[in-house]
VONU-284024 format. One record per residue (C-alpha): residue number from 1; residue in three letters; x, y, z. Coordinates in pm, 1 decimal, padded with zeros to 6 digits. Layout:
! VONU-284024
[r NUM,ALA,[X,Y,Z]]
...
! end
This chain:
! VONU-284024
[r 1,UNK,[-03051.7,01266.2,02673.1]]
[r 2,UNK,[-02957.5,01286.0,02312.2]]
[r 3,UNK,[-02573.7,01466.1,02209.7]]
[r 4,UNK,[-02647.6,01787.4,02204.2]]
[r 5,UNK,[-02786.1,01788.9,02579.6]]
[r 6,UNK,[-02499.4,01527.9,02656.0]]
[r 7,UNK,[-02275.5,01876.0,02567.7]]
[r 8,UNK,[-02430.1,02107.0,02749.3]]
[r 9,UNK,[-02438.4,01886.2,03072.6]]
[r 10,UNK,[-02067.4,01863.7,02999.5]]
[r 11,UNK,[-01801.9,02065.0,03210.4]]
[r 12,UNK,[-01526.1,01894.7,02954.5]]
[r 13,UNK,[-01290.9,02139.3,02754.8]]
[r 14,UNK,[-01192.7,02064.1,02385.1]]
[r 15,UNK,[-00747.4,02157.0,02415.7]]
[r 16,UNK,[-00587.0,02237.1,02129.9]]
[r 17,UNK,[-00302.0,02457.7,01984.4]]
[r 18,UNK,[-00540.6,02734.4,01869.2]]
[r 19,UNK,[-00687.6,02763.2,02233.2]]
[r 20,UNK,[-00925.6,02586.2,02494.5]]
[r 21,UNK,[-01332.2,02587.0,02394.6]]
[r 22,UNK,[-01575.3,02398.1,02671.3]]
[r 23,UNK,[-01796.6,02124.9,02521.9]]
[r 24,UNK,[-02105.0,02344.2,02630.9]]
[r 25,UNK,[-01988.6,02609.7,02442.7]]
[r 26,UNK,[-01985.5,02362.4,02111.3]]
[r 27,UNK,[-02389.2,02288.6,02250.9]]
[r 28,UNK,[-02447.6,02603.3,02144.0]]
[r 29,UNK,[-02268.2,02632.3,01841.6]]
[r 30,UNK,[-02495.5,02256.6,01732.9]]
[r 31,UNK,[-02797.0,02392.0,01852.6]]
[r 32,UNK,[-02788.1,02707.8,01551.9]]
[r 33,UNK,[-02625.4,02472.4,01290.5]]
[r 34,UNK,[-02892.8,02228.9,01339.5]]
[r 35,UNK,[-03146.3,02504.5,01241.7]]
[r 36,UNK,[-03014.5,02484.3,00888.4]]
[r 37,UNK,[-03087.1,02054.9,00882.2]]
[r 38,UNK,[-03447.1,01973.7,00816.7]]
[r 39,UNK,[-03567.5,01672.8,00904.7]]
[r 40,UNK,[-03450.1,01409.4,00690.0]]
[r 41,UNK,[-03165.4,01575.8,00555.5]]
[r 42,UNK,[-02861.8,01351.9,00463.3]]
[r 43,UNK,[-02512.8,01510.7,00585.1]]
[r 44,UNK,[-02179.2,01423.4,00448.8]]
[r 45,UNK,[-01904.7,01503.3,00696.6]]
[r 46,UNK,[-01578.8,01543.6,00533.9]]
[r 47,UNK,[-01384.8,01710.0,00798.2]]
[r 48,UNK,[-01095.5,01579.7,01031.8]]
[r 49,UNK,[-01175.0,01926.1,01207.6]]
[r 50,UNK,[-01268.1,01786.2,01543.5]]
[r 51,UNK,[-01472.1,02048.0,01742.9]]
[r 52,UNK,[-01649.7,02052.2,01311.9]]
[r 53,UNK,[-01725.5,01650.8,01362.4]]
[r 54,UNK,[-01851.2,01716.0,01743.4]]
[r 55,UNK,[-02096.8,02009.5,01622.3]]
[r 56,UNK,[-02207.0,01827.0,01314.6]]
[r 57,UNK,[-02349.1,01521.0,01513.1]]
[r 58,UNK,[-02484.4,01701.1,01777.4]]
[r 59,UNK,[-02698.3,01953.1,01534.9]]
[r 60,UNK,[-02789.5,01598.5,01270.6]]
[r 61,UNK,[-02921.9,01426.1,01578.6]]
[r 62,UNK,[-03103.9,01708.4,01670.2]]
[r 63,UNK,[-03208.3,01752.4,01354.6]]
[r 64,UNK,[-03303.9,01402.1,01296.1]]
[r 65,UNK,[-03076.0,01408.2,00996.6]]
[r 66,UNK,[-02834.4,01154.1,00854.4]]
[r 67,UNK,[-02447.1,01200.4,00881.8]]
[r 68,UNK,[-02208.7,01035.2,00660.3]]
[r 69,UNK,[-01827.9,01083.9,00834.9]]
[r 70,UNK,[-01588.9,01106.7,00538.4]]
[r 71,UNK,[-01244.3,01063.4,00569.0]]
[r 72,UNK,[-01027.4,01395.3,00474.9]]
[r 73,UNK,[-00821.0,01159.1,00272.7]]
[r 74,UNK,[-01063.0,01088.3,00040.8]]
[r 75,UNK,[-01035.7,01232.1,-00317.5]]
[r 76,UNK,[-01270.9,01477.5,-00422.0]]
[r 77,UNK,[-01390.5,01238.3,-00723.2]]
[r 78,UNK,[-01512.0,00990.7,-00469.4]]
[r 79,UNK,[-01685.8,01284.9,-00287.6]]
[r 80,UNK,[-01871.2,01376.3,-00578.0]]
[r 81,UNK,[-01953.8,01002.1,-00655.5]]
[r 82,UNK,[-02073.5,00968.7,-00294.5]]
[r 83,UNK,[-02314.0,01276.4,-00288.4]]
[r 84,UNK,[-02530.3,01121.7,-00585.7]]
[r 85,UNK,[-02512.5,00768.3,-00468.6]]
[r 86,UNK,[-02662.0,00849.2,-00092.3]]
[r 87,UNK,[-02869.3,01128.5,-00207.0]]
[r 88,UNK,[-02656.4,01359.4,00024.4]]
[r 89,UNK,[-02858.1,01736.1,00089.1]]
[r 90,UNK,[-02580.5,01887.2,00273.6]]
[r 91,UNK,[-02175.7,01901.1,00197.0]]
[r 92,UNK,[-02016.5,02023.3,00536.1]]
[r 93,UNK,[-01608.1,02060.2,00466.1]]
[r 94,UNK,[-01364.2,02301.9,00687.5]]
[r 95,UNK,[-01502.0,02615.8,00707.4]]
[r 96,UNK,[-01823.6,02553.9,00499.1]]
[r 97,UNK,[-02165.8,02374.4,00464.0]]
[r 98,UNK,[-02282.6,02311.8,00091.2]]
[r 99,UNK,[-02669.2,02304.5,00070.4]]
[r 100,UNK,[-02697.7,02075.2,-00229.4]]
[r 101,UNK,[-03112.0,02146.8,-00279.7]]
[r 102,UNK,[-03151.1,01768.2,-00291.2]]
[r 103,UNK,[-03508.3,01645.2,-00151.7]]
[r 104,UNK,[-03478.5,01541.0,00269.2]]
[r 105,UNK,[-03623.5,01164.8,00322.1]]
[r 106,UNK,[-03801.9,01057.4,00635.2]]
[r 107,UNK,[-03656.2,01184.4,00941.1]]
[r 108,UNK,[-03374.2,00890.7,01085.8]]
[r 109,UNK,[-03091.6,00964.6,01287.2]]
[r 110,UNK,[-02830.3,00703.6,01128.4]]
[r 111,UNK,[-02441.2,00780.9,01168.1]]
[r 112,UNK,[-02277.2,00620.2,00864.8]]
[r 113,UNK,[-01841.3,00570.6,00958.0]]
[r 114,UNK,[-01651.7,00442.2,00631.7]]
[r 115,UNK,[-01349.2,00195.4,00618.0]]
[r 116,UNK,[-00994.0,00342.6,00553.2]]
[r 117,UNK,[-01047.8,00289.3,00140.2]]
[r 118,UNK,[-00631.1,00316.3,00094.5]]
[r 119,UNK,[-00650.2,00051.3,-00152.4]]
[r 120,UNK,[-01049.4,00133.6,-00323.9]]
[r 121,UNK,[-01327.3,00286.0,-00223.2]]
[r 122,UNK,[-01409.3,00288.5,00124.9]]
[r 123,UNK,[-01691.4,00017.7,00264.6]]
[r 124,UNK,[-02008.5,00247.5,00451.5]]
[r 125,UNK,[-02110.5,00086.3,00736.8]]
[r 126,UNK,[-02466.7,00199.2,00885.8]]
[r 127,UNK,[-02478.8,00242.9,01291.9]]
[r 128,UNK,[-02666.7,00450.0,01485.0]]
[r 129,UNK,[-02518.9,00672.8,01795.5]]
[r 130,UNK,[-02620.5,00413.4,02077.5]]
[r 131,UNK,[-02450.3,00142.7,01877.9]]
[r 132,UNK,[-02148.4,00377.2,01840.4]]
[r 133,UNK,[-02103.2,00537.1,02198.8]]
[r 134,UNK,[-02368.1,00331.6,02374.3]]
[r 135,UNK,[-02092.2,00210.7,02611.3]]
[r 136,UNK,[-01978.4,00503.4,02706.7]]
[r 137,UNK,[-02101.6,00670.0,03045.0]]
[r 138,UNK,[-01995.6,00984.3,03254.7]]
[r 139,UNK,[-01892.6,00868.0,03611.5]]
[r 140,UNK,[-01653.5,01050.6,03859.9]]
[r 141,UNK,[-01417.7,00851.2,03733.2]]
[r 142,UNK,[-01452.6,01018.0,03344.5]]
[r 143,UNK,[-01535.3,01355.5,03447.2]]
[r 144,UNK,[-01161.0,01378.4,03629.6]]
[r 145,UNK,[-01030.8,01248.8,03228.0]]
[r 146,UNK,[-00785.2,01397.5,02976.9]]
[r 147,UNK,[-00758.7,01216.3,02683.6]]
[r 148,UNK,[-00483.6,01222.6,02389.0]]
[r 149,UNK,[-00617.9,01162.6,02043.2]]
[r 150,UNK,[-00398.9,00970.4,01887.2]]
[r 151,UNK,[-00626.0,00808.0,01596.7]]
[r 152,UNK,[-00728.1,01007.1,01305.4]]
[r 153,UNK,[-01109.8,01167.1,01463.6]]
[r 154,UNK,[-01292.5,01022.0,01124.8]]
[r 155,UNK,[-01154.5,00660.4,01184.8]]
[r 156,UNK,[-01409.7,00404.5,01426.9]]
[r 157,UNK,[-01107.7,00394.9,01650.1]]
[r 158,UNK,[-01128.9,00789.6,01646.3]]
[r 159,UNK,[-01447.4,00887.1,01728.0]]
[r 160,UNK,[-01455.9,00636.1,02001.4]]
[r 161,UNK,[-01187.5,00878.3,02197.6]]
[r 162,UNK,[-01357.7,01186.9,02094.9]]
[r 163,UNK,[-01698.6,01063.8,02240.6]]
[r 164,UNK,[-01532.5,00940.5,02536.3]]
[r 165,UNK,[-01450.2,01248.4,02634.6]]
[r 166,UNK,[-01724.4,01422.9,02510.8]]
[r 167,UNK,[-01994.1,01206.3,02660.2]]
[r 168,UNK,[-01767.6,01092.3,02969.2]]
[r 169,UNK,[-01722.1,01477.8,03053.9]]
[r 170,UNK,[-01387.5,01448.9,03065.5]]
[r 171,UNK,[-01124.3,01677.2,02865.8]]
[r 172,UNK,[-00978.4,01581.3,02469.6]]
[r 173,UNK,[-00630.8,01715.2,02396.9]]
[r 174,UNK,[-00525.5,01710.6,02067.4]]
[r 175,UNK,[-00177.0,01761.1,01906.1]]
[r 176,UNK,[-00074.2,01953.4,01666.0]]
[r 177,UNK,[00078.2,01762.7,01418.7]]
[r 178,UNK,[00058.5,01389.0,01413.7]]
[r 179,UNK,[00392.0,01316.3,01506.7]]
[r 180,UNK,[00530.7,01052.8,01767.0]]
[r 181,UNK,[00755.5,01328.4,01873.6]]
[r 182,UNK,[00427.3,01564.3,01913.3]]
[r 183,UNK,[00213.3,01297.3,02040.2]]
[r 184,UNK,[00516.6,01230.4,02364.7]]
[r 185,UNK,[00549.8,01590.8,02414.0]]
[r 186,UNK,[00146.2,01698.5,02414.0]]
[r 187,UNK,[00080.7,01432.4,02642.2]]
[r 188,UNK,[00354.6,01579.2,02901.4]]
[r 189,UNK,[00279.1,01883.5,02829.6]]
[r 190,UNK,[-00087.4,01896.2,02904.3]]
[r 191,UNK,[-00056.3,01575.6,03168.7]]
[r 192,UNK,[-00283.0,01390.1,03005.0]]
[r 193,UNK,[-00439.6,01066.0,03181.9]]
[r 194,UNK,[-00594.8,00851.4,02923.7]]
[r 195,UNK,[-00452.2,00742.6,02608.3]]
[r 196,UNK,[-00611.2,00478.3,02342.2]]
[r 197,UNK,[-00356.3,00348.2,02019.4]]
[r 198,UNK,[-00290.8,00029.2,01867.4]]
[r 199,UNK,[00008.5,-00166.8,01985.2]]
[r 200,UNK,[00224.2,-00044.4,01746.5]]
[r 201,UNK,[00128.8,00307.9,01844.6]]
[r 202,UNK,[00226.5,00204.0,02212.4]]
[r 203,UNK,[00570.2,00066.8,02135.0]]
[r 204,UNK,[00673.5,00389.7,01905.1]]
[r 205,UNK,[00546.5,00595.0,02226.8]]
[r 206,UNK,[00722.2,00414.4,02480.2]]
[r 207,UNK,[01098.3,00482.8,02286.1]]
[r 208,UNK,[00988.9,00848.1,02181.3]]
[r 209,UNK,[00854.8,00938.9,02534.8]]
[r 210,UNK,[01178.4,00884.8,02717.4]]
[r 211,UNK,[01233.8,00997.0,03065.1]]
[r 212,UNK,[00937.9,01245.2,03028.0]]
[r 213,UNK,[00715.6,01259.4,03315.2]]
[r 214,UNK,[00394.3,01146.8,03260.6]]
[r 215,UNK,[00119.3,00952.4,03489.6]]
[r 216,UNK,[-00112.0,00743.2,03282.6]]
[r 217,UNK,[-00425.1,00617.5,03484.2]]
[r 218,UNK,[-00587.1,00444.3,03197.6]]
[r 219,UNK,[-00422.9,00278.1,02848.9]]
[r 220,UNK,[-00627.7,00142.6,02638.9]]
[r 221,UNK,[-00499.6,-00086.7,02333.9]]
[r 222,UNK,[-00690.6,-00172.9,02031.0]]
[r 223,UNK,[-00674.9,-00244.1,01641.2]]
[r 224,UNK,[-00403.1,-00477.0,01632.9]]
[r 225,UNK,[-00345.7,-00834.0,01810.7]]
[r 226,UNK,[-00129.4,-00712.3,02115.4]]
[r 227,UNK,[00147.0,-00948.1,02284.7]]
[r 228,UNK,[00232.5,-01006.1,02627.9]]
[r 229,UNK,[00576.1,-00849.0,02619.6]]
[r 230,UNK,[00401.5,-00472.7,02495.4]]
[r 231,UNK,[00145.0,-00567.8,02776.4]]
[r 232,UNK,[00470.8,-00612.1,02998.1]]
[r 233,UNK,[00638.0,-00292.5,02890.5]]
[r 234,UNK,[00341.2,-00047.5,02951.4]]
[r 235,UNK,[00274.6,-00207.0,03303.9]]
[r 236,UNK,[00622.2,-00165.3,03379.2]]
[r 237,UNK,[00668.1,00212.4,03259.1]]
[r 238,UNK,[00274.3,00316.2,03407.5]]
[r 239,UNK,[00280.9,00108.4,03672.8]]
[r 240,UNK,[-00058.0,00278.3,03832.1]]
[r 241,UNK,[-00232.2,00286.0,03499.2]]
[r 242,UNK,[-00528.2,00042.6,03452.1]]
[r 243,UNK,[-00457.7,-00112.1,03104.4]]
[r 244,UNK,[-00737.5,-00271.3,02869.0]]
[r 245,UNK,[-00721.4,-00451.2,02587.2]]
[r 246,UNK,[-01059.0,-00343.4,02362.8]]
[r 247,UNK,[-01167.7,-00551.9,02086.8]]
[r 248,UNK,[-01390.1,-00301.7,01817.2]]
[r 249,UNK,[-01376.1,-00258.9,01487.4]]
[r 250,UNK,[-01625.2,-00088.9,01240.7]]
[r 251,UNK,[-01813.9,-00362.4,01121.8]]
[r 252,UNK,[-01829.7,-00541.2,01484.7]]
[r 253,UNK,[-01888.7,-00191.6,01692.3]]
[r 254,UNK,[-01717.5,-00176.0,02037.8]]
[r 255,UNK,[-01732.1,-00568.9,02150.7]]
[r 256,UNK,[-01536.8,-00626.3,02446.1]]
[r 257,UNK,[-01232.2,-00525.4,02682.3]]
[r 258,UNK,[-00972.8,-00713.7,02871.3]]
[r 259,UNK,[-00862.6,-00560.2,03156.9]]
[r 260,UNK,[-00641.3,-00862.4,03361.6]]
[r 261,UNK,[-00305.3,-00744.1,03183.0]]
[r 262,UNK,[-00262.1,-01067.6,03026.3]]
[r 263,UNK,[-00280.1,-01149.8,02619.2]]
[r 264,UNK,[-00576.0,-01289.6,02422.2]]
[r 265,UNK,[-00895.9,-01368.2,02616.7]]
[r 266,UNK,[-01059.1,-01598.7,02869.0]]
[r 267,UNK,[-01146.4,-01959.4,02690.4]]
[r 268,UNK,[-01471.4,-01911.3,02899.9]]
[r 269,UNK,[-01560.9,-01605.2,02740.2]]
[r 270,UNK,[-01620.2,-01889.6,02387.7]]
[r 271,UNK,[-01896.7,-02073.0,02586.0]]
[r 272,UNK,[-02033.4,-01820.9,02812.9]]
[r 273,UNK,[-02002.8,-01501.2,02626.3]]
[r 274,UNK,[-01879.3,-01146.0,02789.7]]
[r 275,UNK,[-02201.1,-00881.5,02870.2]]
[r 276,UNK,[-02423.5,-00852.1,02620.1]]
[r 277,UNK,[-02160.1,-01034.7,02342.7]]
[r 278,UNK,[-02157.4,-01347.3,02238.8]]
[r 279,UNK,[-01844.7,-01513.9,02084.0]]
[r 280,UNK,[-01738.2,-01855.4,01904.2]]
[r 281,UNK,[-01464.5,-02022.1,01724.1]]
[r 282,UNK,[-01535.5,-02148.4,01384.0]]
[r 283,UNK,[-01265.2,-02315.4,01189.1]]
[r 284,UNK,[-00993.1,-02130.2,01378.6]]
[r 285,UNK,[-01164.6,-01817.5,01324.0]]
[r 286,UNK,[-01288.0,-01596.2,01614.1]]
[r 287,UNK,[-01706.0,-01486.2,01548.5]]
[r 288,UNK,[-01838.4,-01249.2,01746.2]]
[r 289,UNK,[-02227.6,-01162.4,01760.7]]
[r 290,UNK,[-02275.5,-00802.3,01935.4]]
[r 291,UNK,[-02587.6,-00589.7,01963.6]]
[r 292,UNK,[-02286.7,-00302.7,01873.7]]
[r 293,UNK,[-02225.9,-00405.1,01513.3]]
[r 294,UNK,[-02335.6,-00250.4,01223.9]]
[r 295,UNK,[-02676.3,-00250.5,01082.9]]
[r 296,UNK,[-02524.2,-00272.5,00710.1]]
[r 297,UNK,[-02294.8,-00188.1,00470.1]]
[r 298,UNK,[-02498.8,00109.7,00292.9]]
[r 299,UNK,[-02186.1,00112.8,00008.8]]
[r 300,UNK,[-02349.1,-00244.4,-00199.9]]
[r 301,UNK,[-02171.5,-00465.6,-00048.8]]
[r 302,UNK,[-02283.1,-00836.4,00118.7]]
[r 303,UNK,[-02382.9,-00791.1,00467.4]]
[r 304,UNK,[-02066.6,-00935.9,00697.7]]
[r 305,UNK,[-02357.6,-01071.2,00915.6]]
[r 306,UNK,[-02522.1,-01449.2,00901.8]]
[r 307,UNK,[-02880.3,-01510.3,00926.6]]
[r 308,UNK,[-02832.0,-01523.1,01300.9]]
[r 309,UNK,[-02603.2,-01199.2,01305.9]]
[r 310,UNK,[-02280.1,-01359.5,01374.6]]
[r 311,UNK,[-02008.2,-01174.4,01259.3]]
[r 312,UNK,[-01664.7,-01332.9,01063.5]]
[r 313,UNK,[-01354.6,-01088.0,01269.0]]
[r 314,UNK,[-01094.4,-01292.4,01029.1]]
[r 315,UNK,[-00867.1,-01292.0,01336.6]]
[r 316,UNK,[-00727.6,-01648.9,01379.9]]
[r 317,UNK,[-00726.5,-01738.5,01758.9]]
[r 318,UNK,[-00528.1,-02070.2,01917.2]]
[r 319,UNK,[-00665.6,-02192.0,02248.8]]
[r 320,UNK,[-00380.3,-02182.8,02496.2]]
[r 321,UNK,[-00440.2,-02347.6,02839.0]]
[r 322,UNK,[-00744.6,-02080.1,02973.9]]
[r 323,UNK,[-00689.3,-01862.9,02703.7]]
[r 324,UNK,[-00760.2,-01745.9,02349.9]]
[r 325,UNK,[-00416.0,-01620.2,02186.4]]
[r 326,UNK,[-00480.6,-01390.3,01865.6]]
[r 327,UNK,[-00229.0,-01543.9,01596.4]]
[r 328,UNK,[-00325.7,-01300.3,01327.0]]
[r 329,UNK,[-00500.0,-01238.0,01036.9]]
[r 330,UNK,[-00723.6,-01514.1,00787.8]]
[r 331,UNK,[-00557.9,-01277.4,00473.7]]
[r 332,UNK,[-00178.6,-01247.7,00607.1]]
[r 333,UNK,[-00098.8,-01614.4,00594.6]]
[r 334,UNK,[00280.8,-01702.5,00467.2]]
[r 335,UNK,[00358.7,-02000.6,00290.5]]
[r 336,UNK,[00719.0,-02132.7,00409.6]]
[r 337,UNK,[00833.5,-02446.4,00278.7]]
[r 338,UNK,[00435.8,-02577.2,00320.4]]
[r 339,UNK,[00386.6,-02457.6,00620.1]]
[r 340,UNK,[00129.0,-02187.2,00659.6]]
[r 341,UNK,[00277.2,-01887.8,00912.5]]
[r 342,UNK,[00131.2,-01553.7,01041.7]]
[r 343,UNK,[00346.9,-01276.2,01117.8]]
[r 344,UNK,[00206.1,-01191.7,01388.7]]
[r 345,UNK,[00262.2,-01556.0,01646.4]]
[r 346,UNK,[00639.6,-01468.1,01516.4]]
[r 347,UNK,[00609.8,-01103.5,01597.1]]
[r 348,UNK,[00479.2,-01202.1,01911.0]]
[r 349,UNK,[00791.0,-01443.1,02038.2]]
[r 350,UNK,[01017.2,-01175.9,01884.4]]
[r 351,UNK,[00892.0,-00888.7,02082.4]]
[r 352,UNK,[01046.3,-01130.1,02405.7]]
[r 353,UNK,[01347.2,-01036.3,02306.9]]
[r 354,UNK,[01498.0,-00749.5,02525.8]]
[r 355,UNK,[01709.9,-00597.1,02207.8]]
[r 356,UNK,[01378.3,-00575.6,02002.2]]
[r 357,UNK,[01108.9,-00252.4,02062.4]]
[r 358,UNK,[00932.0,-00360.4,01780.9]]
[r 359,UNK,[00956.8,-00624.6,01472.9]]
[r 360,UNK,[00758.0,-00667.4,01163.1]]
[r 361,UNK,[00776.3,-01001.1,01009.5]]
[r 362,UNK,[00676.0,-01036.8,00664.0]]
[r 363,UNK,[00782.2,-01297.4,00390.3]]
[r 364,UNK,[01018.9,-01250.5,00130.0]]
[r 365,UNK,[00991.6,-01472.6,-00243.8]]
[r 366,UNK,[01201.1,-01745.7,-00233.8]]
[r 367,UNK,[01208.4,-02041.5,-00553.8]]
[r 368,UNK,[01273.3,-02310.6,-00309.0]]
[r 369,UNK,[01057.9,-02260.2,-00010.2]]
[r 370,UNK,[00786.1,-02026.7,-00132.1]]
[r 371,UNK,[00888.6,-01737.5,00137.4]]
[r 372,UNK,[01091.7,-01687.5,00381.2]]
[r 373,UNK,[01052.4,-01517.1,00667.2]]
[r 374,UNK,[01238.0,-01138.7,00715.5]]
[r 375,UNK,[01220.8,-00969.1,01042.8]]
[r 376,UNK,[01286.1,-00582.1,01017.5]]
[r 377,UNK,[01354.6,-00479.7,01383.9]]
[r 378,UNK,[01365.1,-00188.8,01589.8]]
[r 379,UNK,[01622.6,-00163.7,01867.8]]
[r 380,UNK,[01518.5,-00066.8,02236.2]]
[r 381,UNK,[01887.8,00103.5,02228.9]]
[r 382,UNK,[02136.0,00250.1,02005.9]]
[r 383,UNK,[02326.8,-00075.5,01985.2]]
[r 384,UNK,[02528.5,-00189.2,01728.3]]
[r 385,UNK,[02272.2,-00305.9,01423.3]]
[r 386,UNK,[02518.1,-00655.4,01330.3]]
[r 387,UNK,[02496.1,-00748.5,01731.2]]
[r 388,UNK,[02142.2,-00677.5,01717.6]]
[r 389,UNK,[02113.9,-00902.0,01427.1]]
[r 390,UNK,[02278.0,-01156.1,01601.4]]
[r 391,UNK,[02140.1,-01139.9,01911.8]]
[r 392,UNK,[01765.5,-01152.7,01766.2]]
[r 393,UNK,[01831.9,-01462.8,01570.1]]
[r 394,UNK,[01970.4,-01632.2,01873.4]]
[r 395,UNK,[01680.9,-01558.8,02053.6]]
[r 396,UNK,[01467.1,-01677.4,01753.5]]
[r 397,UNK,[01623.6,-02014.5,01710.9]]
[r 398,UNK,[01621.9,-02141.6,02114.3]]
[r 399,UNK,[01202.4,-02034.2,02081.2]]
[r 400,UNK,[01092.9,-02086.7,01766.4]]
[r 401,UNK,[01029.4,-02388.7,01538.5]]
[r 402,UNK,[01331.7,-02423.8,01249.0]]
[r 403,UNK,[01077.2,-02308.5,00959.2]]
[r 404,UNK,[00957.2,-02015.5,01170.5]]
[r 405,UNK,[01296.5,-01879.9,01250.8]]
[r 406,UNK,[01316.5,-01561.3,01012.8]]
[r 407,UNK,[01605.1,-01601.7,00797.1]]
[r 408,UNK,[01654.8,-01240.2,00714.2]]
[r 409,UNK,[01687.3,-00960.1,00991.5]]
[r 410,UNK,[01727.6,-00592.5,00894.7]]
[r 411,UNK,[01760.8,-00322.2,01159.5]]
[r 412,UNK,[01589.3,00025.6,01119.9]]
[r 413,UNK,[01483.3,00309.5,01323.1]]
[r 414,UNK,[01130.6,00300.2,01278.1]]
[r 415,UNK,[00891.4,00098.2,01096.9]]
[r 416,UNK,[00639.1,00225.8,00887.2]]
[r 417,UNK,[00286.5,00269.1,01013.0]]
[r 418,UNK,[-00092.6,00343.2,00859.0]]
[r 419,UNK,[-00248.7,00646.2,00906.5]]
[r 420,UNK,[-00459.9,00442.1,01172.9]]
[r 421,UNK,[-00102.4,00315.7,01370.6]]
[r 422,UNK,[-00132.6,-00022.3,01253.6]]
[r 423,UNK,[00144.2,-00160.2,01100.5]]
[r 424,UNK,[00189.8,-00115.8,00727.0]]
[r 425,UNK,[00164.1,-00442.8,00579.4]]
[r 426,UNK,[00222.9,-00571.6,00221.2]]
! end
């Protein structure tokens, strides 16, 4: 079945502030918008509108059109430059679709998701709708589902929770504001039963959500290296809930899950693969080779892929008696005293610490030794911030090696996230 009969087979219901809509009801609405797509036709999406991203893909693929999903956060300059560069026919923004007269090619049904482009223009990575929701099946199991979005709906991350619930027949609750406050209280509200955020996400969540009553039957964790102690934490607070671990990214697709509560991955999983993916260590560096990941970067720039179609993930992995540890990021590397450091193995031993709900480590100039290591730290409780202090370097210096122990500690409320709910890192 392609999307748009995927929604009309659908007994799922789209919740939102402005009312409740039924997926089949949005089958509809994609079956008369894709009467104004010709064959060929190139779409650019720029909507965060989610029922205008679900009805967009539906009518493209049954168009046999190309989409290009935009980030709302994109200037309008970049828009512009992006409509001449892919030949784009059609603009489709809230409440409007833009028929630019440009010529349709041949008829393809690529989906084209773009990086986050904070920093430059975003990267345009070419999949098509298997190799974005190809995973993703209705079973009893998905059809009983409520799921929270918590990711923007234009980011990878994103679209995989709208399309779980859209092609899983489940339901998709969204907030109204993306808060942490509004995230807790939708999800309690509407007793929701499936969540998906990044780690950080999780541990913001956990503080803000309180005593409110809420049963979780599936959490799903993704987009940043998590660490047994926020593994710990969620188990203990959703005791019932099944909690997975899933390794995607743009460039890679959806790769794999881990689902045994524990951090990292099998070591067997290197030599023997996991499904249909295939992964290796190179260097330090985990490779991953996935039917899943993208077909190319339509935006200019080198394929990420070898010859063979291995894949680079620059996450840095340390084998760990049966078990491949995540230790962070090829780019985020700290230099202290000649000793090369990622925040996140120090993040990691921090977050053991029962005072600490969450801890950024980055590394601060210093003329002697390069950097040093600063931990800013959020409190589980309202305790007093110079006992915090103390009690988190305590902890540091009986587990950590003397030129990993962070030598500055500040104390704040929150720490500051990306748009995406990874942390925002310098």
């Amino acid at each position: 079945m392609n999307l748009l009969e995927r929604l009309r087979a659908s007994q799922g219901k789209l919740i939102s502030s402005a009312g409740t809509m039924g997926f089949q009801q949005l089958a509809t609405e994609a079956l008369d918008s894709a009467k104004q797509f010709a064959a060929g036709s190139r779409i650019l999406l720029w909507s965060d509108d989610v029922r205008q991203i679900i009805v967009t893909l539906a009518s493209a693929d049954q168009a046999g059109a190309d989409v290009f999903i935009a980030h709302r956060t994109i200037a309008r300059p970049e828009i512009d430059s992006m409509l001449e560069r892919f030949s784009i026919t059609h603009l489709v923004q809230p409440g409007a679709t833009e028929n630019l007269k440009a010529q349709p090619g041949a008829p393809s049904r690529f989906v084209y998701v773009m990086t986050s482009g904070t920093t430059r223009a975003p990267k345009v990575a070419r999949h098509t709708l298997s190799s974005l929701f190809g995973t993703i099946q209705s079973t009893q199991s998905s059809r009983q589902s409520r799921w929270l979005l918590t990711f923007p709906a234009t980011a990878f991350a994103g679209l995989q929770v709208v399309f779980s619930a859209v092609l899983g027949g489940g339901d998709l609750v969204l907030p109204p504001e993306r808060t942490m406050e509004a995230f807790a209280q939708t999800a309690a509200t509407h007793a929701v039963t499936h969540i998906s955020g990044t780690p950080t996400f999780w541990r913001s969540f956990l503080l803000v959500l309180g005593d409110r009553e809420l049963s979780l039957h599936q959490i799903t964790v993704g987009g940043e290296a998590v660490d047994q102690a926020t593994l710990d934490r969620l188990k203990q607070r959703f005791p019932s809930a099944r909690i997975t671990h899933i390794y995607a990214s743009t460039e890679a697709g959806v790769g794999f899950s881990v689902h045994d509560c524990r951090a990292g991955i099998p070591a067997v999983w290197i030599s023997g693969g996991v499904g249909d993916v295939h992964l290796r260590v190179n260097d330090g560096v985990l490779e991953i080779k996935s039917p899943r990941a993208l077909k190319r970067y339509e935006s200019g720039e080198a394929t990420p892929l070898d010859a063979e179609g291995w894949l680079s993930s620059g996450d840095l992995v340390r084998l760990e008696g049966d078990r491949y540890l995540f230790v962070g990021r090829t780019d985020r590397r700290l230099n202290v005293g000649g000793f090369k450091i990622t925040p996140e193995e120090v993040e990691a031993v921090l977050m053991g610490c029962d005072a600490v709900a969450d801890v950024q480590v980055s590394g601060l100039a210093s003329p002697i030794s390069g950097q040093v290591l600063c931990a800013t730290v959020v409190p589980r409780s309202a305790a007093d911030r110079d006992q915090v202090k103390k009690t988190v370097q305590q902890f540091a210096y009986q587990r950590l090696e003397p030129f990993k122990v962070p030598r500055v500690i500040r104390v704040v409320e929150a720490l500051q996230a990306s748009d995406s709910g990874k942390k925002a890192r310098q």
